[in-house]
C-alpha positions as CSV (number, residue, x, y, z in Angstrom):
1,X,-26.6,44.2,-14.8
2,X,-27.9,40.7,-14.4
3,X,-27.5,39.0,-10.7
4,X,-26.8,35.4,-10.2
5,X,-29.5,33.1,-9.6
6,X,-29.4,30.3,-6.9
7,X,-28.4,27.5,-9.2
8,X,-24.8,30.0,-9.8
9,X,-23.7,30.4,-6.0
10,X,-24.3,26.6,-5.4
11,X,-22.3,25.4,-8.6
12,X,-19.5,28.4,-7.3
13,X,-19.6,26.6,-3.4
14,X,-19.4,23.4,-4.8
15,X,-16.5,24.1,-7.0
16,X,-14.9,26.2,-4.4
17,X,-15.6,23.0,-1.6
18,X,-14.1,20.5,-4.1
19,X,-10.5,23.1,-4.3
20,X,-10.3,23.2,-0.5
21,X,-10.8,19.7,-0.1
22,X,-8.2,18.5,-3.1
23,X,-5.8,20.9,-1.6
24,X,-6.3,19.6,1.9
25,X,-5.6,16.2,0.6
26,X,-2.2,17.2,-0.9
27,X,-1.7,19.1,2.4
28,X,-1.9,16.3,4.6
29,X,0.0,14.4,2.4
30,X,2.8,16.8,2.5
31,X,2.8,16.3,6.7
32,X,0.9,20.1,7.1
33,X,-2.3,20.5,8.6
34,X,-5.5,20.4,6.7
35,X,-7.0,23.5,7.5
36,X,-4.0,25.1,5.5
37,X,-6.6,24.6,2.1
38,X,-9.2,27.4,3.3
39,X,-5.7,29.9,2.7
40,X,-5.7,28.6,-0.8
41,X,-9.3,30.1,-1.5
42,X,-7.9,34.0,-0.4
43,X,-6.8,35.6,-3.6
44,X,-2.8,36.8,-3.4
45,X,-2.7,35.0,0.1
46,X,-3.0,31.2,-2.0
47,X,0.6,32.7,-4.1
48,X,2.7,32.8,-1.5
49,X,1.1,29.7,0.3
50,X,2.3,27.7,-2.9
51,X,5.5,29.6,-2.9
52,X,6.1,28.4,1.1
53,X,4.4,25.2,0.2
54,X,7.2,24.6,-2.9
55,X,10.3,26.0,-1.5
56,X,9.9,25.2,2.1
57,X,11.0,21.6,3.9
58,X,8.1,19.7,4.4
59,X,6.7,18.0,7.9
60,X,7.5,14.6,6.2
61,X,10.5,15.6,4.9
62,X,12.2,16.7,8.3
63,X,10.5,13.4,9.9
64,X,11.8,11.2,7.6
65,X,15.8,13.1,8.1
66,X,14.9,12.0,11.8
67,X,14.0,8.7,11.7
68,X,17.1,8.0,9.8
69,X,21.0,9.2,10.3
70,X,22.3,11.0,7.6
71,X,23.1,9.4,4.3
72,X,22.0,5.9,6.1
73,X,19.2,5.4,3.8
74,X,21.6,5.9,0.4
75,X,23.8,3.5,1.8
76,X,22.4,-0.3,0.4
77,X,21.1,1.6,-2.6
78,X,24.4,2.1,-3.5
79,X,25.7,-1.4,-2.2
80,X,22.6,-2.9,-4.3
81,X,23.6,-0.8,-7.1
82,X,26.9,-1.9,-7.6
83,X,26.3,-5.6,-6.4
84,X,23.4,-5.3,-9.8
85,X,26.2,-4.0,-11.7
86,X,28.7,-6.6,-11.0
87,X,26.5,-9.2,-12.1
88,X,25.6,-7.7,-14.9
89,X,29.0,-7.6,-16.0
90,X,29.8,-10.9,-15.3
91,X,27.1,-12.4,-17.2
92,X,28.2,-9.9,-20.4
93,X,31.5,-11.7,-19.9
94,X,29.9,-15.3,-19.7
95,X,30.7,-15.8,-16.0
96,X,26.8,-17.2,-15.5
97,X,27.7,-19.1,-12.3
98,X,29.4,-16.2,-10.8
99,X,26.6,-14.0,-11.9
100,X,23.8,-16.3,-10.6
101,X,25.5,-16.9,-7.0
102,X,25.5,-13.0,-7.0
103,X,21.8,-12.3,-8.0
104,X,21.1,-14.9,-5.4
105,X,22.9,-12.9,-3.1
106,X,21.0,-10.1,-4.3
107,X,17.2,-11.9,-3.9
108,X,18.4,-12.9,-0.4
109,X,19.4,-9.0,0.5
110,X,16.4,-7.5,-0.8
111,X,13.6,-10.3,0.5
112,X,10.5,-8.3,0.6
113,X,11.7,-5.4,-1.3
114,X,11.5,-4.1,-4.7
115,X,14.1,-5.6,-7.1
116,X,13.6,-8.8,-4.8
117,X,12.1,-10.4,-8.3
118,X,14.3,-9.2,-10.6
119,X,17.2,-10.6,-9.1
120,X,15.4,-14.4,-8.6
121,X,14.6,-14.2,-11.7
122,X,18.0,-13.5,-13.2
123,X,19.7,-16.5,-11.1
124,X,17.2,-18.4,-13.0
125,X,17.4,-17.4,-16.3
126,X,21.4,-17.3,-16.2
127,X,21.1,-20.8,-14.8
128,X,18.9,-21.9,-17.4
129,X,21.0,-20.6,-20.2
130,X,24.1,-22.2,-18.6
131,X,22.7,-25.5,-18.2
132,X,21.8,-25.5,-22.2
133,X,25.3,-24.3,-23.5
């Protein structure tokens, strides 16, 4: 039976130190503590630590519920939403002044925030279109 040499148990401690510290990563990430990764090198132990890890709440999920009330956070999506909608709809109907004061509406609401650009850039565009008809 042949043993391994010295070159084998490095390569296997090297792959093994390169799966504890990818898993740590995603650990921390996920709000746990790091030193939850050494579990995932313990054979049938590392299945039910990705069965907790899956179907369990998260640290950053629970901290984020607590920094904000209660469907507070879906709130101005849904506002945004429907304010993107409605101008939509009015410039498909060819209300382009309407629909440009309402993007601008929408640039002002989201200033610094995705969808910021979009919106500016539609009030443009809508104006420009207007102005050549």
């Amino acid at each position: 039976m042949p043993s391994n040499g010295p070159g084998q148990t490095v390569l296997a401690i090297a792959f093994a130190a390169f799966f504890v510290w990818v898993w740590a990563l995603i650990f921390k990430k996920a709000g746990y503590p790091w030193v939850m990764a050494l579990l995932m090198i313990l054979p049938c132990i590392n299945a039910f630590v990705i069965l907790y890890f899956a179907f369990s709440q998260w640290p950053i999920e629970a901290e984020l519920a607590r920094c904000s009330p209660q469907g507070e956070r879906d709130k101005p999506t849904d506002r945004i939403d429907t304010m993107f909608r409605q101008a939509s709809a009015l410039e498909q109907r060819g209300e382009w002044e309407e629909a440009a004061k309402l993007f601008d509406i929408l640039s002002g609401e989201l200033r610094g925030l995705p969808g910021e650009g979009f919106a500016k850039h539609s009030a443009l565009r809508i104006r420009q279109r207007h102005a050549s008809s």
